[in-house]
C-alpha positions as a Markdown table, in Angstrom:
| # | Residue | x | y | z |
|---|---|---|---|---|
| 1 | Unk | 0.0 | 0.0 | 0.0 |
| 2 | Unk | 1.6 | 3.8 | -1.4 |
| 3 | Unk | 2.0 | 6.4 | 1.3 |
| 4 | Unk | -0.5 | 9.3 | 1.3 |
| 5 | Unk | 0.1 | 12.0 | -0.3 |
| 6 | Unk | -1.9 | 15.4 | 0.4 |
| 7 | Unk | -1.4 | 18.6 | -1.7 |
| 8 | Unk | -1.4 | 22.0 | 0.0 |
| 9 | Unk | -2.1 | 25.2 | -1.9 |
| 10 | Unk | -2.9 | 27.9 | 0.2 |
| 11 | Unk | -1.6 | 31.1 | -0.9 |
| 12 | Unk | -0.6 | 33.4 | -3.7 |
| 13 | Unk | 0.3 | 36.9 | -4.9 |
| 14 | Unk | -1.7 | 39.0 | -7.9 |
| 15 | Unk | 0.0 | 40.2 | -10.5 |
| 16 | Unk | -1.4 | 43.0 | -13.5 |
| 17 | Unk | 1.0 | 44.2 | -16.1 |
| 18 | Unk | 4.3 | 42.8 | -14.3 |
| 19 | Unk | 3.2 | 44.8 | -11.2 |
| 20 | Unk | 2.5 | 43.3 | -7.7 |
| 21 | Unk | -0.7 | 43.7 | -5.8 |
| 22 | Unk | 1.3 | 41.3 | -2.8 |
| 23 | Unk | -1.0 | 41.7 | 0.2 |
| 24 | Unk | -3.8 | 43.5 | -1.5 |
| 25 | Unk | -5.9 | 40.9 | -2.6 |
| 26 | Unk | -7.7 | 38.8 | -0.2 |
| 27 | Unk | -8.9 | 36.1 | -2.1 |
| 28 | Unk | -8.8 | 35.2 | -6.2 |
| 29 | Unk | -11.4 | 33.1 | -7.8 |
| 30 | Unk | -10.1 | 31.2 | -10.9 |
| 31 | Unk | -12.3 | 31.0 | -13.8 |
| 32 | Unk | -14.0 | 27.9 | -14.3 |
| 33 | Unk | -13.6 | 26.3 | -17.5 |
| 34 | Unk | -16.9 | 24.4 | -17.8 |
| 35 | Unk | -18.3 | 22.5 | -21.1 |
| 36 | Unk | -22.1 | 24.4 | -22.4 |
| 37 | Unk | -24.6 | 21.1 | -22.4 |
| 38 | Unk | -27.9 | 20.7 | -24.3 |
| 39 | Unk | -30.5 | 18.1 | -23.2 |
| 40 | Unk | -31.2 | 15.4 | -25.7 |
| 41 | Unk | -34.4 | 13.8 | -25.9 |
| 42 | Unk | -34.6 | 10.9 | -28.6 |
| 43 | Unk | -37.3 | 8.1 | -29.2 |
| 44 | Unk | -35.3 | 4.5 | -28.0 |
| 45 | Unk | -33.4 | 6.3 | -25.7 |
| 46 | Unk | -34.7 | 4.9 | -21.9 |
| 47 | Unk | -33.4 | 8.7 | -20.5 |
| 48 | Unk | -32.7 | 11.9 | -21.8 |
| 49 | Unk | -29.0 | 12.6 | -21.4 |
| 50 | Unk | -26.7 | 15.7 | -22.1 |
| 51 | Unk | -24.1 | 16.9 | -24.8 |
| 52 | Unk | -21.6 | 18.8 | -25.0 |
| 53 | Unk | -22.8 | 22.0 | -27.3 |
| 54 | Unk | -19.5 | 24.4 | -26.5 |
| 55 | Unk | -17.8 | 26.1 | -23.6 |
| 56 | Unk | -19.6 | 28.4 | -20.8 |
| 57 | Unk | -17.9 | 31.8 | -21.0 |
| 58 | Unk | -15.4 | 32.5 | -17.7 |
| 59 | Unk | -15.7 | 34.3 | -15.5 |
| 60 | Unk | -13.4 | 35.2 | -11.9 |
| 61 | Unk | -13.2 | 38.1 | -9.4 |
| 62 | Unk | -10.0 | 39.6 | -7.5 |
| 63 | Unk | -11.5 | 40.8 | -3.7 |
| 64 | Unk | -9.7 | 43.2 | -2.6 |
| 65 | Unk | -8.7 | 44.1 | 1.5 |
| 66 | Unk | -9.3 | 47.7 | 0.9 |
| 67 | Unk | -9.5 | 50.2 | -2.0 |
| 68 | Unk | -6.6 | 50.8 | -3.4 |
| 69 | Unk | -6.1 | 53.6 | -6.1 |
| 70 | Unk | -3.5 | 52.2 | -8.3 |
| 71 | Unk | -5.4 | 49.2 | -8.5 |
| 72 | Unk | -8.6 | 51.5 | -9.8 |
| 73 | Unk | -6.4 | 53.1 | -12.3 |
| 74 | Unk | -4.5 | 50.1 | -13.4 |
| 75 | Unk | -7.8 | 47.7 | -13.9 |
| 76 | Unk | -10.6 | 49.9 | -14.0 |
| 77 | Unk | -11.5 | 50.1 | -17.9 |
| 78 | Unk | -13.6 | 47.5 | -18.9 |
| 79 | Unk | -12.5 | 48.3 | -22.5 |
| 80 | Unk | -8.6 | 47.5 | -22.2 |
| 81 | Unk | -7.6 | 43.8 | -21.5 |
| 82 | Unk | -5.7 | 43.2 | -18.8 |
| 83 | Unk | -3.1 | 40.4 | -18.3 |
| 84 | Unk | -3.2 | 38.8 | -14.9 |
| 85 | Unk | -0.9 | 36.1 | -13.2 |
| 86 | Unk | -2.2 | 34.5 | -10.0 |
| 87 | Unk | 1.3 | 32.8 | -8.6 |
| 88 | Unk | 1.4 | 30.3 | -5.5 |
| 89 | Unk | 3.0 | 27.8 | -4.5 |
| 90 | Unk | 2.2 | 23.9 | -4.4 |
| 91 | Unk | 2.9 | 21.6 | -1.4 |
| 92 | Unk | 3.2 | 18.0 | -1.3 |
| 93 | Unk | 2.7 | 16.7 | 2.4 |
| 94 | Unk | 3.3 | 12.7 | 3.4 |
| 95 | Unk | 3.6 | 11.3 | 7.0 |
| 96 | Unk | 7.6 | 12.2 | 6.9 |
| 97 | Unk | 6.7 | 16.1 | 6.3 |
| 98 | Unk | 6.6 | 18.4 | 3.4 |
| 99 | Unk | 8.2 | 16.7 | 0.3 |
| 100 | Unk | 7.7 | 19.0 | -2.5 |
| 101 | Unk | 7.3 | 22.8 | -3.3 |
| 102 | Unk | 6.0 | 23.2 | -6.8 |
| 103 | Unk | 4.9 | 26.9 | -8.3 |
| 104 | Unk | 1.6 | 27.4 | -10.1 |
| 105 | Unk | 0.9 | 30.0 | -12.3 |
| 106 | Unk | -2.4 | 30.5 | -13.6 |
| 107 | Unk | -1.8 | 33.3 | -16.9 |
| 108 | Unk | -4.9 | 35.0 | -17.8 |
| 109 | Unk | -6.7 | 37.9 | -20.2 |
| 110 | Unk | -9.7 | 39.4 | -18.9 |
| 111 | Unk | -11.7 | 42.6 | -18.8 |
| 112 | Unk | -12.7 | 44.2 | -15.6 |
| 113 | Unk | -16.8 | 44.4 | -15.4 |
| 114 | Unk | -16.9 | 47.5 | -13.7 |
| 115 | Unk | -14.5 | 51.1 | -13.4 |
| 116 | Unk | -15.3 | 51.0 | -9.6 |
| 117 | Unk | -17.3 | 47.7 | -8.4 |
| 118 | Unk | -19.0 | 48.1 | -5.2 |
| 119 | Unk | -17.7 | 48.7 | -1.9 |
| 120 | Unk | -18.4 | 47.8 | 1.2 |
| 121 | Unk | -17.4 | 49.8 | 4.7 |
| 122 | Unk | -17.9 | 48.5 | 7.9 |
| 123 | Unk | -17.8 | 49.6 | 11.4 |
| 124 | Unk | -13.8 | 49.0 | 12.5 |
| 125 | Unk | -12.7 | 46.7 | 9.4 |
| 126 | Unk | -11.1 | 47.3 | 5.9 |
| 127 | Unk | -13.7 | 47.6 | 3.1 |
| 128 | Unk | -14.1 | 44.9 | 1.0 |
| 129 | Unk | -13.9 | 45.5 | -2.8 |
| 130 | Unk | -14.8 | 42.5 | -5.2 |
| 131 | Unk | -13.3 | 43.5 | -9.0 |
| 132 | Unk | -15.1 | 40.9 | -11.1 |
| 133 | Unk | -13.8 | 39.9 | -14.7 |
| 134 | Unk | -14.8 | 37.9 | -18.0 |
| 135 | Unk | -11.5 | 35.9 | -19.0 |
| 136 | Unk | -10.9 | 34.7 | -22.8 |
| 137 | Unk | -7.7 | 33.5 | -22.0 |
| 138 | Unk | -6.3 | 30.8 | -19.1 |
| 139 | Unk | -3.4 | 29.2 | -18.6 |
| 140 | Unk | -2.4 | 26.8 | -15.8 |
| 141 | Unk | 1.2 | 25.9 | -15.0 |
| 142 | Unk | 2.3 | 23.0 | -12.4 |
| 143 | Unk | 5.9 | 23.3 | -12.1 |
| 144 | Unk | 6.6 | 25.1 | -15.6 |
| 145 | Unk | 4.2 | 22.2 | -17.1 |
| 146 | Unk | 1.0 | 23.2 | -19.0 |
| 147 | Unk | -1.9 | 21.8 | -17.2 |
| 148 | Unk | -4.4 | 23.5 | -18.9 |
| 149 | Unk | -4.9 | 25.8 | -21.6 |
| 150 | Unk | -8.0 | 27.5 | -23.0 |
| 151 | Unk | -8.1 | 30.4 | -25.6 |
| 152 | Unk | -11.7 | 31.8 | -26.5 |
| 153 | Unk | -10.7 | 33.9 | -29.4 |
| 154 | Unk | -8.3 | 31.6 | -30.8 |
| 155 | Unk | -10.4 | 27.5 | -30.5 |
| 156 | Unk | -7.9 | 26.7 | -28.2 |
| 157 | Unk | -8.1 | 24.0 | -25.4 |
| 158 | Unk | -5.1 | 22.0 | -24.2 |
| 159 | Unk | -5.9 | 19.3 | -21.2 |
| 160 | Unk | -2.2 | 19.0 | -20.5 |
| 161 | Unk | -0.6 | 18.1 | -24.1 |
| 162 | Unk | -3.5 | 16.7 | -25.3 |
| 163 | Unk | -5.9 | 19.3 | -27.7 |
| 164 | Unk | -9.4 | 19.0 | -27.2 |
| 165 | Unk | -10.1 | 21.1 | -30.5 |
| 166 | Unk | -7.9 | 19.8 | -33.0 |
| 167 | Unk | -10.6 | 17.8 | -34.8 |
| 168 | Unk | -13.6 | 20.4 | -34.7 |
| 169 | Unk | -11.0 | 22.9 | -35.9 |
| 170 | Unk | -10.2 | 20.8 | -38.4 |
| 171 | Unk | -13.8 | 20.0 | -39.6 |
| 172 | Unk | -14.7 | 23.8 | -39.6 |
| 173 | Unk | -10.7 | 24.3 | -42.1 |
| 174 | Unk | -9.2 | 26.3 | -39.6 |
């Protein structure tokens, strides 16, 4: 029987433009990249059942531990896309300690949704600020490795090497 293995990721820094938001940002939420499904309802068939149709559009939101102007400036048009890095690092726990430290990058292009999203003030704590974006773009990196790769603009969709796309590209003579 193989020893357990548990991955730890529990922190990470914001990058926009090469600059560094390190402590600003409270919490990042990765887009999702999820498949777009159609129910199918067919005579011989005991059940309906779903398929794939495309790709739900992605979404994600930076909150933020206070307002920040250079943050406002930097990310507040939602006509200029933005190139984001989320960077953390990955750690590989067993019953002898910590046996691996492994950096993830997740690259991305969004658009900022709003100039100034809400904010929120509360008696005798920071305001919270929640910047949301749309993402055509995602990249996710294990240890320099691409995990995952999805380009909106371009048909692009990597599941580590492997390309999800190449043969509905090829159908439509891209």
């Amino acid at each position: 029987m193989g020893q357990v293995q548990i991955n730890n990721l529990y922190n990470a820094n914001v990058y926009a433009a090469g600059n560094s938001f390190l402590g600003k940002a409270e919490e990042v939420t990765l887009p999702a990249i999820k498949a777009k499904v159609r129910d199918v309802k067919a005579l011989g068939l005991i059940t309906d059942t779903e398929l794939i149709s495309g790709m739900e559009k992605m979404t994600g939101k930076i909150k933020w531990n206070s307002i920040y102007p250079e943050v406002l400036q930097q990310l507040g048009s939602p006509f200029v896309t933005q190139q984001i890095q989320m960077r953390s690092s990955l750690e590989t726990w067993d019953s002898s300690g910590r046996t691996a430290e492994l950096p993830v990058v997740a690259y991305m292009d969004v658009r900022f949704k709003d100039s100034l999203s809400a904010i929120t003030i509360k008696q005798n704590d920071n305001p919270d600020q929640e910047s949301e974006f749309s993402c055509t773009y995602m990249r996710l990196e294990v240890d320099g490795n691409t995990v995952m790769e999805f380009d909106a603009m371009n048909n692009v969709y990597f599941i580590a090497e492997e390309d999800q796309l190449v043969n509905w590209r090829n159908n439509l003579g891209q």
